[in-house]
Biopython code that builds the backbone (N, CA, C, O; Angstrom):
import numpy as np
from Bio.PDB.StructureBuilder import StructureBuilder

atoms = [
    (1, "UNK", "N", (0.856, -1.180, 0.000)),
    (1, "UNK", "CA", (0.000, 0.000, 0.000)),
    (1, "UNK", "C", (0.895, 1.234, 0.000)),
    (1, "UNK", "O", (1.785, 1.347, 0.843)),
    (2, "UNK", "N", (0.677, 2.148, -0.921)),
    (2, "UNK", "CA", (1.265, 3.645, -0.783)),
    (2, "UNK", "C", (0.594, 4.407, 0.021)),
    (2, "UNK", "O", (-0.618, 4.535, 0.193)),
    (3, "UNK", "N", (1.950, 5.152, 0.738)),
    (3, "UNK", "CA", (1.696, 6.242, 1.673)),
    (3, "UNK", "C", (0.726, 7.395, 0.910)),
    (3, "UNK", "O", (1.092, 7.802, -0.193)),
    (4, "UNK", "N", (-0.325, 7.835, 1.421)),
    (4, "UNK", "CA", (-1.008, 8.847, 1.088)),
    (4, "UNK", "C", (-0.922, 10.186, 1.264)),
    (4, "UNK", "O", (-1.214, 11.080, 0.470)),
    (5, "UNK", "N", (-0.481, 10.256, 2.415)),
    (5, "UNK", "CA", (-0.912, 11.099, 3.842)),
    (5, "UNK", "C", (0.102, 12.487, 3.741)),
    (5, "UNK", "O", (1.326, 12.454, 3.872)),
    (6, "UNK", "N", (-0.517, 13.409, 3.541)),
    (6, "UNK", "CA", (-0.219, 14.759, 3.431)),
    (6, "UNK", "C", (0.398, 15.769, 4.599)),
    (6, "UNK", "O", (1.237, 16.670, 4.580)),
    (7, "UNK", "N", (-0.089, 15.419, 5.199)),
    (7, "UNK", "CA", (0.223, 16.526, 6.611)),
    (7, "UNK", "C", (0.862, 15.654, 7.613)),
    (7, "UNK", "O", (0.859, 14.424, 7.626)),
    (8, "UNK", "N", (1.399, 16.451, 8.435)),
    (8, "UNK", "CA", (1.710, 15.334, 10.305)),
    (8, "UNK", "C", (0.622, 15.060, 10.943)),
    (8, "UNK", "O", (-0.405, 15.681, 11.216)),
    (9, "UNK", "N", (1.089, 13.853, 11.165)),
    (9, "UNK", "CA", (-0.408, 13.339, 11.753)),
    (9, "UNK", "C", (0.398, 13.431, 13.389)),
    (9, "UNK", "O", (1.613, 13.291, 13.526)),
    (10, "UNK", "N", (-0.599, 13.702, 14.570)),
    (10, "UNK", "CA", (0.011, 13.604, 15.957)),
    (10, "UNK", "C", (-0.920, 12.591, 16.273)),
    (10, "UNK", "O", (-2.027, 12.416, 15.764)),
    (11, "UNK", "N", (-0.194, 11.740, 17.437)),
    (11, "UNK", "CA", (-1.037, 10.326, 18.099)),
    (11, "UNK", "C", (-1.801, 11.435, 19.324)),
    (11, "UNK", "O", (-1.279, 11.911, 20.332)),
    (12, "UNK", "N", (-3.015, 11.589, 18.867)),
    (12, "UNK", "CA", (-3.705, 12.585, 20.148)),
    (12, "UNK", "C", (-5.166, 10.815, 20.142)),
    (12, "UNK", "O", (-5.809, 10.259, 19.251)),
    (13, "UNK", "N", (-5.035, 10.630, 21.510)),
    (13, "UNK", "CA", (-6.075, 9.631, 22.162)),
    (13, "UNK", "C", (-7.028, 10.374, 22.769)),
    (13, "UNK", "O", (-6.588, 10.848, 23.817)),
    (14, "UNK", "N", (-8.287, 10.711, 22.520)),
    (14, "UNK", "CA", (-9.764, 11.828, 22.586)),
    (14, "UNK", "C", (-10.806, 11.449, 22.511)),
    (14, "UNK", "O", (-11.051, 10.653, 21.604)),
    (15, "UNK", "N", (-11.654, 11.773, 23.246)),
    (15, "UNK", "CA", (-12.701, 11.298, 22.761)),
    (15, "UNK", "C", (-13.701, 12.184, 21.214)),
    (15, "UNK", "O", (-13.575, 13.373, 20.921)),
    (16, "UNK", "N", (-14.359, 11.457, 20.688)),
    (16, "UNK", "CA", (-14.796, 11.931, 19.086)),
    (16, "UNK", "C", (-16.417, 11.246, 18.872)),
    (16, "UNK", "O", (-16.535, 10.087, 18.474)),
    (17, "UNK", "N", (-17.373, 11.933, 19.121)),
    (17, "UNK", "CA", (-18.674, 11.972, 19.164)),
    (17, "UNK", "C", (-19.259, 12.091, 17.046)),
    (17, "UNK", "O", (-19.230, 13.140, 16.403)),
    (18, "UNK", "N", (-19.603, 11.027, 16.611)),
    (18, "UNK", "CA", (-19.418, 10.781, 15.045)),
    (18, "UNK", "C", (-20.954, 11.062, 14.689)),
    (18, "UNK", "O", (-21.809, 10.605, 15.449)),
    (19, "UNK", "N", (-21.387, 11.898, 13.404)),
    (19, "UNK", "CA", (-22.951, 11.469, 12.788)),
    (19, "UNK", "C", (-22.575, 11.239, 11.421)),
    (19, "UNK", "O", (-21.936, 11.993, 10.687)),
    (20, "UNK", "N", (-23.351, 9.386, 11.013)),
    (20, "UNK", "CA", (-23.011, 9.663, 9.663)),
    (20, "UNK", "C", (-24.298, 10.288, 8.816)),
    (20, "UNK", "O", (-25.299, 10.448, 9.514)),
    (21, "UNK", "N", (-24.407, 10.615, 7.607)),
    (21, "UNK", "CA", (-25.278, 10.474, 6.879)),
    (21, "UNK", "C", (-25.854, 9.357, 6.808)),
    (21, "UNK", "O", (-27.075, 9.513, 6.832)),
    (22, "UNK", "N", (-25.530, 8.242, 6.728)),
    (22, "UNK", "CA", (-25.902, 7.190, 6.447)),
    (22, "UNK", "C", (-26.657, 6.349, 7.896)),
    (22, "UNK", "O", (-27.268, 5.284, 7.973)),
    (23, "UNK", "N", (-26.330, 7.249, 8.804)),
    (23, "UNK", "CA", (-27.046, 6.851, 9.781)),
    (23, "UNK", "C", (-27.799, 7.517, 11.148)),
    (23, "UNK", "O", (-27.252, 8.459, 11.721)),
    (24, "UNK", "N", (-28.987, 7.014, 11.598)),
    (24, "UNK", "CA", (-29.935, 8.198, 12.625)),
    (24, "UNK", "C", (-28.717, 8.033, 14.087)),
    (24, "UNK", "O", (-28.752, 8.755, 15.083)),
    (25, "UNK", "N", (-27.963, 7.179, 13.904)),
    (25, "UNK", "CA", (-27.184, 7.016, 15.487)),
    (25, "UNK", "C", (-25.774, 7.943, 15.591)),
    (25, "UNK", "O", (-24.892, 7.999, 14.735)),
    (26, "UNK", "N", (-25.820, 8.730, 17.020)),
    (26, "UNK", "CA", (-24.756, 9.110, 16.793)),
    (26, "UNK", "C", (-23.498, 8.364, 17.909)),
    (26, "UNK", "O", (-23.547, 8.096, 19.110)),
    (27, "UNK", "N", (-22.481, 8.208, 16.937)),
    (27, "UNK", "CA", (-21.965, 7.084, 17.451)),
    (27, "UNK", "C", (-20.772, 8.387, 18.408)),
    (27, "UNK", "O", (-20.595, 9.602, 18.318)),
    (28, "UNK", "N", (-20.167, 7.223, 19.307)),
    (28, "UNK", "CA", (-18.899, 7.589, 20.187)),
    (28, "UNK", "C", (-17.584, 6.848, 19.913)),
    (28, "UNK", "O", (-17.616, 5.642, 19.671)),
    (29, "UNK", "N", (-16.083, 7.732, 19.952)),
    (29, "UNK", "CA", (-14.610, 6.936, 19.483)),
    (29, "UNK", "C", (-13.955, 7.692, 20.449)),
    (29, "UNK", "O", (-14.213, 8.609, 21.228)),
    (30, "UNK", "N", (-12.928, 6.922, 20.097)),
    (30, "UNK", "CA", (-11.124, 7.728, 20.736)),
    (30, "UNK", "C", (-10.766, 7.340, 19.274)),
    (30, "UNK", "O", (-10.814, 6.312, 18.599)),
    (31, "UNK", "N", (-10.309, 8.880, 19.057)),
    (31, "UNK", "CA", (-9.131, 9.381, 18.031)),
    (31, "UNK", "C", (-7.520, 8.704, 18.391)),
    (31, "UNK", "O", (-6.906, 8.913, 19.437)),
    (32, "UNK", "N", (-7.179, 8.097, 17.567)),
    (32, "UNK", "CA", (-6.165, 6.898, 17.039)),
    (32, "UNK", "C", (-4.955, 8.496, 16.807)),
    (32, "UNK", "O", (-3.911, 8.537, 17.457)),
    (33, "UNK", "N", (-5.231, 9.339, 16.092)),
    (33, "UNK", "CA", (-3.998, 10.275, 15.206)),
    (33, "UNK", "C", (-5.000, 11.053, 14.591)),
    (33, "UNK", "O", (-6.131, 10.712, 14.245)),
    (34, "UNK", "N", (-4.472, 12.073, 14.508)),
    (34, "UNK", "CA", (-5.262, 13.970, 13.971)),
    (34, "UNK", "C", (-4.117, 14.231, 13.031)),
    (34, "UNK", "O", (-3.006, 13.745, 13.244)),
    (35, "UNK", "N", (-4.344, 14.893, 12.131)),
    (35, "UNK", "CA", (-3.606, 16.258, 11.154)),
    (35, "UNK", "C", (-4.663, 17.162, 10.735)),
    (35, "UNK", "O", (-5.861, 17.155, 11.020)),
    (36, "UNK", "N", (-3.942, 17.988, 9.958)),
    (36, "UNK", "CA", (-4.862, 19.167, 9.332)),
    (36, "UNK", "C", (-5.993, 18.461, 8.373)),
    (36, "UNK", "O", (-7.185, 18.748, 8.490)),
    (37, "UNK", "N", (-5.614, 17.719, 7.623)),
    (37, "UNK", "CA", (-6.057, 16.411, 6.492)),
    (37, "UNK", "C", (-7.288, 15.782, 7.111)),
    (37, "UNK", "O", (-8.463, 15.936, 6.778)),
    (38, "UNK", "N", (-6.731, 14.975, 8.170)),
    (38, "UNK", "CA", (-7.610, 13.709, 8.377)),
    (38, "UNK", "C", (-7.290, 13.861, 9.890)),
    (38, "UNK", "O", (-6.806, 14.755, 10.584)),
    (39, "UNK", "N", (-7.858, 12.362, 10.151)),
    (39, "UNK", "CA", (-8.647, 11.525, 11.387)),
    (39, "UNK", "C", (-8.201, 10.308, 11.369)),
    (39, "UNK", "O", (-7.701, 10.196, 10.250)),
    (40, "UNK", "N", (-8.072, 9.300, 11.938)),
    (40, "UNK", "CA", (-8.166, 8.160, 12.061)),
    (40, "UNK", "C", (-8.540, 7.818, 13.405)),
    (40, "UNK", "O", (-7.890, 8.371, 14.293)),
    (41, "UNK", "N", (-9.610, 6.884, 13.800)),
    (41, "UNK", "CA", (-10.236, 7.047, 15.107)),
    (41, "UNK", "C", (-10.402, 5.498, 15.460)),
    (41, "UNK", "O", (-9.443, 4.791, 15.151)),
    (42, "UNK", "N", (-11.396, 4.938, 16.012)),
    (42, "UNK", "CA", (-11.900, 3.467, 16.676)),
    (42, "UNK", "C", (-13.333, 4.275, 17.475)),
    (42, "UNK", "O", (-13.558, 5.236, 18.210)),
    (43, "UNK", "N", (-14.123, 3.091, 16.726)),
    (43, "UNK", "CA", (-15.513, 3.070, 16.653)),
    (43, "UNK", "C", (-15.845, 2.196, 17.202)),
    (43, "UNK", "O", (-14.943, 1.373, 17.353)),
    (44, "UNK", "N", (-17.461, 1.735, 17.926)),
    (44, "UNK", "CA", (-17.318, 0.456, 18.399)),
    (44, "UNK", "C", (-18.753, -0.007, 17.083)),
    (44, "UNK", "O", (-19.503, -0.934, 17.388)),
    (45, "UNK", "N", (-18.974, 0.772, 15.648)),
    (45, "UNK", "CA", (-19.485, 0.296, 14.745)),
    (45, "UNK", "C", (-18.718, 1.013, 13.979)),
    (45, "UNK", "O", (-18.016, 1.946, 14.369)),
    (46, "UNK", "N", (-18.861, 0.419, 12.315)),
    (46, "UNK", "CA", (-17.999, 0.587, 11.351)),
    (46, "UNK", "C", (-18.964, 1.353, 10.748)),
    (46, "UNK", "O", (-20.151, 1.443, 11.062)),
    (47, "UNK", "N", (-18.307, 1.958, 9.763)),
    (47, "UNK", "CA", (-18.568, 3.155, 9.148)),
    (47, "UNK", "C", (-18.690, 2.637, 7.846)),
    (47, "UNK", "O", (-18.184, 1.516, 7.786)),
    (48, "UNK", "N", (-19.350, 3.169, 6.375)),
    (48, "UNK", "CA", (-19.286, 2.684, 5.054)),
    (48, "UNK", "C", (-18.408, 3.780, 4.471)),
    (48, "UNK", "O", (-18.645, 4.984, 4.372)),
    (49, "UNK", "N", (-17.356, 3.091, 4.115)),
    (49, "UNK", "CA", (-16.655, 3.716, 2.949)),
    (49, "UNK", "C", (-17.522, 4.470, 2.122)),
    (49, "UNK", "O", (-18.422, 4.002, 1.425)),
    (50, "UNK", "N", (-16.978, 6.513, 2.313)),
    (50, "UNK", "CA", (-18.036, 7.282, 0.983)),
    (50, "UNK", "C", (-18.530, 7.674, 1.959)),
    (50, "UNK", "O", (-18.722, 8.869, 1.737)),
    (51, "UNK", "N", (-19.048, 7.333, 3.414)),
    (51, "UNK", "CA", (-20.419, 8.035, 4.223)),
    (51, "UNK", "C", (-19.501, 9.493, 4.637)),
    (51, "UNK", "O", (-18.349, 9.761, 4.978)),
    (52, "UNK", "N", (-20.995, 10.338, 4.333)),
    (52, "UNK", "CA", (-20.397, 11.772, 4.912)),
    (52, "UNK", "C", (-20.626, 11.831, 6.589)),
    (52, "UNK", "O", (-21.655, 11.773, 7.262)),
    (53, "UNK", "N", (-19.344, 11.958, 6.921)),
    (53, "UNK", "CA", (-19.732, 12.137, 8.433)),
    (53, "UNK", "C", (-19.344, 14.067, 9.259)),
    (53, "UNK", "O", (-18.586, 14.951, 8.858)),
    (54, "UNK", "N", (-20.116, 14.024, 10.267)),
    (54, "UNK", "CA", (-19.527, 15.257, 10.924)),
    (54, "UNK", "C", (-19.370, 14.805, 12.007)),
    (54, "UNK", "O", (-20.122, 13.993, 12.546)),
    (55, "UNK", "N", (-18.058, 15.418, 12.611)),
    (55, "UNK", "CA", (-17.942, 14.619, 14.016)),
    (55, "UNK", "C", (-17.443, 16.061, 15.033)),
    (55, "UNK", "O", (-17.295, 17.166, 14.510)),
    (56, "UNK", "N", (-17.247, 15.844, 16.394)),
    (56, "UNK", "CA", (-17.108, 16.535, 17.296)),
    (56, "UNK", "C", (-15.597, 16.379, 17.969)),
    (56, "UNK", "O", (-15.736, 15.335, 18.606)),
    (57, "UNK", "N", (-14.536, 16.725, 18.141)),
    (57, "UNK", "CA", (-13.359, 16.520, 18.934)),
    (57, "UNK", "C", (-13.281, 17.534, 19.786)),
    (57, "UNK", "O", (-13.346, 18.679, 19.340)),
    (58, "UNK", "N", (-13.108, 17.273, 21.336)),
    (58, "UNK", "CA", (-12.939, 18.503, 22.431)),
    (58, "UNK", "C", (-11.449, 18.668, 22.603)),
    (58, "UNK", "O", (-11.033, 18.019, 23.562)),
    (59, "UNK", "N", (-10.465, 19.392, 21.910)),
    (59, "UNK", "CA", (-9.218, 19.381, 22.735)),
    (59, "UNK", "C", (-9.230, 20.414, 24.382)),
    (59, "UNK", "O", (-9.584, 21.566, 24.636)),
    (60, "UNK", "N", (-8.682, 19.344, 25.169)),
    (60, "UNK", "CA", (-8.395, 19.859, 26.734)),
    (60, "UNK", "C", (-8.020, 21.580, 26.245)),
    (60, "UNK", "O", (-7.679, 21.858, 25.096)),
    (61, "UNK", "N", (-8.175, 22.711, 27.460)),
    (61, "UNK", "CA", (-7.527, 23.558, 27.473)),
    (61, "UNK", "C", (-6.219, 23.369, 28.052)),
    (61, "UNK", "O", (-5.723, 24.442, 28.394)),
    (62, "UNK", "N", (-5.547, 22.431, 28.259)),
    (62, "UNK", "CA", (-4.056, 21.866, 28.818)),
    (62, "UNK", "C", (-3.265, 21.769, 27.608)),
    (62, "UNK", "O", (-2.177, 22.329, 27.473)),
    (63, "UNK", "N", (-3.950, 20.891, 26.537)),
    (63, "UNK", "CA", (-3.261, 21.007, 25.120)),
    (63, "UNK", "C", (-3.322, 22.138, 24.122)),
    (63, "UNK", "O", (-2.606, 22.127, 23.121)),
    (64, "UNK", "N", (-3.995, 22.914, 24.331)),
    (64, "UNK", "CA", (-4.272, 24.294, 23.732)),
    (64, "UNK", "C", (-3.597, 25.370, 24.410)),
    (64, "UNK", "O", (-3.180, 26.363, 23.814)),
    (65, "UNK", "N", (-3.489, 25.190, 25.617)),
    (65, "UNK", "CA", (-2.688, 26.256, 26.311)),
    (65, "UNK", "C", (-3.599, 27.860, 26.643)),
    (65, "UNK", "O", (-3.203, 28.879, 27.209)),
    (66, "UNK", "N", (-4.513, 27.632, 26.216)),
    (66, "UNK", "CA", (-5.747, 28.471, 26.354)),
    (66, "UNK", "C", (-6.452, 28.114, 28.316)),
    (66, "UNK", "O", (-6.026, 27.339, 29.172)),
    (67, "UNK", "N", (-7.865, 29.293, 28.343)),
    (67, "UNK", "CA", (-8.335, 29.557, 29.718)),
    (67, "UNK", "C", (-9.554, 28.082, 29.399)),
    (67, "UNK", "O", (-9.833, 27.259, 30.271)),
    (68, "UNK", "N", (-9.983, 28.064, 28.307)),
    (68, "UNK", "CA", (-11.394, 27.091, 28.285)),
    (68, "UNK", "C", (-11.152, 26.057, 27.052)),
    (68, "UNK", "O", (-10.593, 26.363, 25.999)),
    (69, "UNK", "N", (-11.732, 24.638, 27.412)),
    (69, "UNK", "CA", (-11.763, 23.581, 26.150)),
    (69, "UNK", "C", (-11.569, 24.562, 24.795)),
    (69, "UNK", "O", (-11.660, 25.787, 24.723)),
    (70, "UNK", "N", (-11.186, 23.293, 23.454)),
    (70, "UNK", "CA", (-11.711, 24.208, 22.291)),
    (70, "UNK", "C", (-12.559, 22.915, 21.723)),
    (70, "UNK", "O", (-12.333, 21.743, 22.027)),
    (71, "UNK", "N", (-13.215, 23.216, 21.154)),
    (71, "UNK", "CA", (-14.349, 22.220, 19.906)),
    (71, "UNK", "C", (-13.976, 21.994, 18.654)),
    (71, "UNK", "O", (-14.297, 22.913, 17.900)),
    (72, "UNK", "N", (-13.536, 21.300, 18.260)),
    (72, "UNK", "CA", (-13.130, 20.937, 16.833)),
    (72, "UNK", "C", (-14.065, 20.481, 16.335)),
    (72, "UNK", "O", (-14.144, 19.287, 16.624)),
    (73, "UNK", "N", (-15.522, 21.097, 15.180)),
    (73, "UNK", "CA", (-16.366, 20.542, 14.758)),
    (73, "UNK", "C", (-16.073, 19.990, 13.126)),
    (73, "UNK", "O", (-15.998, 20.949, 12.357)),
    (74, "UNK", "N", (-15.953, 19.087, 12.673)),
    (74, "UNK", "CA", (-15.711, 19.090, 11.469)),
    (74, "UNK", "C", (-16.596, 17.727, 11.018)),
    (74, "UNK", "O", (-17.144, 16.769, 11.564)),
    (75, "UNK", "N", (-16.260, 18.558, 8.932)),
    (75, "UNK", "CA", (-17.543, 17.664, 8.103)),
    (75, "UNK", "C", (-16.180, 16.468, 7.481)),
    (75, "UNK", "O", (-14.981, 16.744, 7.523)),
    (76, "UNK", "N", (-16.554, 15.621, 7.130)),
    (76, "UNK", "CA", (-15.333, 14.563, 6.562)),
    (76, "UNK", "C", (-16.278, 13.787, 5.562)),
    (76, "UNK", "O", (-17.433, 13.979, 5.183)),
    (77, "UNK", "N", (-15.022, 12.533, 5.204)),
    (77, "UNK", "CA", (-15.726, 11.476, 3.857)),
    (77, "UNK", "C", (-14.912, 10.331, 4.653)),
    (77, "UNK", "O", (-13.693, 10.230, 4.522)),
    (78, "UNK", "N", (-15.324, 9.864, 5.108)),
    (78, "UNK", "CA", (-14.907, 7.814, 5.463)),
    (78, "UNK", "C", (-14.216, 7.570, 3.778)),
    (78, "UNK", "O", (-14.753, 7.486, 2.673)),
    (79, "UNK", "N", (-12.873, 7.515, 4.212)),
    (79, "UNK", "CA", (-11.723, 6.839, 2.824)),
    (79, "UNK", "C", (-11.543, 5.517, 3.193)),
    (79, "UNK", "O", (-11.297, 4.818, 2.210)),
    (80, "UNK", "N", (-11.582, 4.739, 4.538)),
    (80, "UNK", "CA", (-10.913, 3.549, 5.049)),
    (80, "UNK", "C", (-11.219, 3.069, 6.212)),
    (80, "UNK", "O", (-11.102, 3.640, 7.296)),
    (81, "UNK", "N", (-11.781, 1.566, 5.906)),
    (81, "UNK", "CA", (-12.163, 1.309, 7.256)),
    (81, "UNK", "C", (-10.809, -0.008, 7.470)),
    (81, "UNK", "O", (-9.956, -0.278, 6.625)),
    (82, "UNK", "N", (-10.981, -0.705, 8.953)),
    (82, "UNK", "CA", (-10.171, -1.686, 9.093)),
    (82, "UNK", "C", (-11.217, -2.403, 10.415)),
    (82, "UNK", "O", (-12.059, -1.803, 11.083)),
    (83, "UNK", "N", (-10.882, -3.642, 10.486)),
    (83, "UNK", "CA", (-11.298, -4.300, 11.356)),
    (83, "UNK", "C", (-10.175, -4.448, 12.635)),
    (83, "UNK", "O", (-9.009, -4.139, 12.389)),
    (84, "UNK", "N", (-10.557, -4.947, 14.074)),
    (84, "UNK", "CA", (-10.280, -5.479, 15.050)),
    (84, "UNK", "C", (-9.311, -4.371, 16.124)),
    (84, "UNK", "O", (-8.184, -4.589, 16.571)),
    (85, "UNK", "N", (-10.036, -3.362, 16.299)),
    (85, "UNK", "CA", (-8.946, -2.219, 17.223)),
    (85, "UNK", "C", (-9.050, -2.850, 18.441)),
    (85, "UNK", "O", (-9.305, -4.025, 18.706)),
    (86, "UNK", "N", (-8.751, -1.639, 19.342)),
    (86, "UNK", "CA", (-8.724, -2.135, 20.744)),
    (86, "UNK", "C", (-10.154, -2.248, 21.039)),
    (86, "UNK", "O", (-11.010, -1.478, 20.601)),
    (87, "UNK", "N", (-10.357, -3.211, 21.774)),
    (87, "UNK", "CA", (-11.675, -3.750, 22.567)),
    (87, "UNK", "C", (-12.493, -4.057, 21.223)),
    (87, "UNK", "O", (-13.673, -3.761, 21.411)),
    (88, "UNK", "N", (-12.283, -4.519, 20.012)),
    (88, "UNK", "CA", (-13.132, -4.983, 19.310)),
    (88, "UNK", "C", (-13.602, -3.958, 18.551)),
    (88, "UNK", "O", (-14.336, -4.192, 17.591)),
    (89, "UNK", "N", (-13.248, -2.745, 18.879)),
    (89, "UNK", "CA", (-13.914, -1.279, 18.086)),
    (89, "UNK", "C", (-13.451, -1.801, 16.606)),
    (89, "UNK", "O", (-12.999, -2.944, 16.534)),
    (90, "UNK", "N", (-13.558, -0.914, 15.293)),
    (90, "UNK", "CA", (-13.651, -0.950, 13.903)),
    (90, "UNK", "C", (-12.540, 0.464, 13.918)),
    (90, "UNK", "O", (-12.756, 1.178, 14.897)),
    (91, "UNK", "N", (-11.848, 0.772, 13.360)),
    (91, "UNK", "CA", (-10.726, 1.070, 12.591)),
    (91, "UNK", "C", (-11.676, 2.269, 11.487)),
    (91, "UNK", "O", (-12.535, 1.830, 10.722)),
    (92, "UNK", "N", (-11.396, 3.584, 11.557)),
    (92, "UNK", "CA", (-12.179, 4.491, 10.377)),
    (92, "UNK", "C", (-11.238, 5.264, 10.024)),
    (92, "UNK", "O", (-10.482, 5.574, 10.944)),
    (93, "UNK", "N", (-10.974, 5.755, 8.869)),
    (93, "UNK", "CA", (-9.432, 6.748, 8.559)),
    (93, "UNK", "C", (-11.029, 7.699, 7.745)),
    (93, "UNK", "O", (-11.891, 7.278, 6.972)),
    (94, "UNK", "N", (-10.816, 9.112, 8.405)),
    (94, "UNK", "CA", (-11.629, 10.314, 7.393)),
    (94, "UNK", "C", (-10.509, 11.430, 6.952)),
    (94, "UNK", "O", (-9.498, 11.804, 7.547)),
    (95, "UNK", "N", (-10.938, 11.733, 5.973)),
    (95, "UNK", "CA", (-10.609, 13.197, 5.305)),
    (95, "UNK", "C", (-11.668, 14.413, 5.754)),
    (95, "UNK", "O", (-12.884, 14.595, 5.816)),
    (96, "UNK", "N", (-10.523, 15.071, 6.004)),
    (96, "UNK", "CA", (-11.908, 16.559, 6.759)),
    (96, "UNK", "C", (-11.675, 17.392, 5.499)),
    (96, "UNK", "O", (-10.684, 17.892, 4.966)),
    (97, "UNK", "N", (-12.994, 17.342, 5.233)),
    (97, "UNK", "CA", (-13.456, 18.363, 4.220)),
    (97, "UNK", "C", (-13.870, 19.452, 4.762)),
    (97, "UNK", "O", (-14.315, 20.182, 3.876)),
    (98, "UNK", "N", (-13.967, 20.078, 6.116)),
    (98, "UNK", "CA", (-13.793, 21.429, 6.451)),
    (98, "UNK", "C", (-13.940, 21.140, 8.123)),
    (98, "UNK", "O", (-14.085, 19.973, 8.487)),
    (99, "UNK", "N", (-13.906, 21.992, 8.905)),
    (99, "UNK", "CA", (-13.548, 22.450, 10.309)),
    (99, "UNK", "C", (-13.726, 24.230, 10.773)),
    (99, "UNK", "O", (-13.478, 25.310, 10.237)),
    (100, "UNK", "N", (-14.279, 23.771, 12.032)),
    (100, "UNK", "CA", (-14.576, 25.205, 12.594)),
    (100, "UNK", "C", (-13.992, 24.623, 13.825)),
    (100, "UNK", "O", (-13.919, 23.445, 14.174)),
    (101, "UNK", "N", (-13.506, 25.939, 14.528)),
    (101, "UNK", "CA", (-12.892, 25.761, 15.963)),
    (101, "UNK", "C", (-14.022, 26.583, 16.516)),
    (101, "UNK", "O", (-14.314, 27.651, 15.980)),
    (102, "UNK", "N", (-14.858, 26.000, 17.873)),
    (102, "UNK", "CA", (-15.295, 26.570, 19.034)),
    (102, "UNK", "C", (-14.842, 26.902, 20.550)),
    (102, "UNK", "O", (-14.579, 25.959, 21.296)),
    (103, "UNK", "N", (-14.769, 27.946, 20.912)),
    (103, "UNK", "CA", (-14.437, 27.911, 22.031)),
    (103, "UNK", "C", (-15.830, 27.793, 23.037)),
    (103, "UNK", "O", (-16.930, 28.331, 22.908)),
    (104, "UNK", "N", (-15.284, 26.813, 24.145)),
    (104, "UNK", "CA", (-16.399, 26.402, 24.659)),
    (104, "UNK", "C", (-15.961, 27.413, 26.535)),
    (104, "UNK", "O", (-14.846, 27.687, 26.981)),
    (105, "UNK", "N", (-17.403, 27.711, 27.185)),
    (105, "UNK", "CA", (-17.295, 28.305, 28.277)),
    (105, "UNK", "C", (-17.659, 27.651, 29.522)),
    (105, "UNK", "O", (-17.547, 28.251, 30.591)),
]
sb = StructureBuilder()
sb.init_structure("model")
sb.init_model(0)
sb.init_chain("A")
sb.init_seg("    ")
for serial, (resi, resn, name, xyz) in enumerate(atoms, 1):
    if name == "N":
        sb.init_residue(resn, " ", resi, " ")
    sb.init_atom(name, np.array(xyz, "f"), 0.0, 1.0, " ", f" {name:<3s}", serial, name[0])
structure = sb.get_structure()
């Protein structure tokens, strides 16, 4: 398999609150690795390759260096799934097709 991957990815372990299009449930992960690009997370359901998802990431105000959390809301496309993460979760690699930062109070 060829390397794809555009940006630095950092190993940040988070929690990541997921909605797909393709589905009324909104699911819950820990983020696997972040870049500007993408995502790669663990789901405890798999995702369909193509589904548009928007998902939620809270970075700590400890890692931001800021007074309050920040909100990373962003829209993505599921490029890659994989089977068997930790505890049985499903393996999802997204491309963020856009992002807003919130500061939360």
């Amino acid at each position: 398999m060829s390397e794809t991957r555009t940006g630095k990815r950092f190993d940040l372990k988070l929690p990541i609150s997921i909605e797909a299009s393709d589905s009324a449930n909104k699911l819950e992960g820990t983020t696997d690795n972040l870049s500007a690009a993408g995502v790669f997370l663990h789901a405890s359901t798999q995702l369909k390759v193509g589904s548009k998802v928007s998902f939620e990431i809270v970075l700590p105000r400890e890692m931001t260096g800021g007074k309050t959390d920040v909100k990373l809301q962003c829209r993505g496309t599921v490029v890659r799934t994989e089977a068997g993460g930790p505890e049985g979760d499903k393996g999802v690699a997204c491309v963020i097709d856009g992002y807003e930062f919130v500061r939360t109070s």
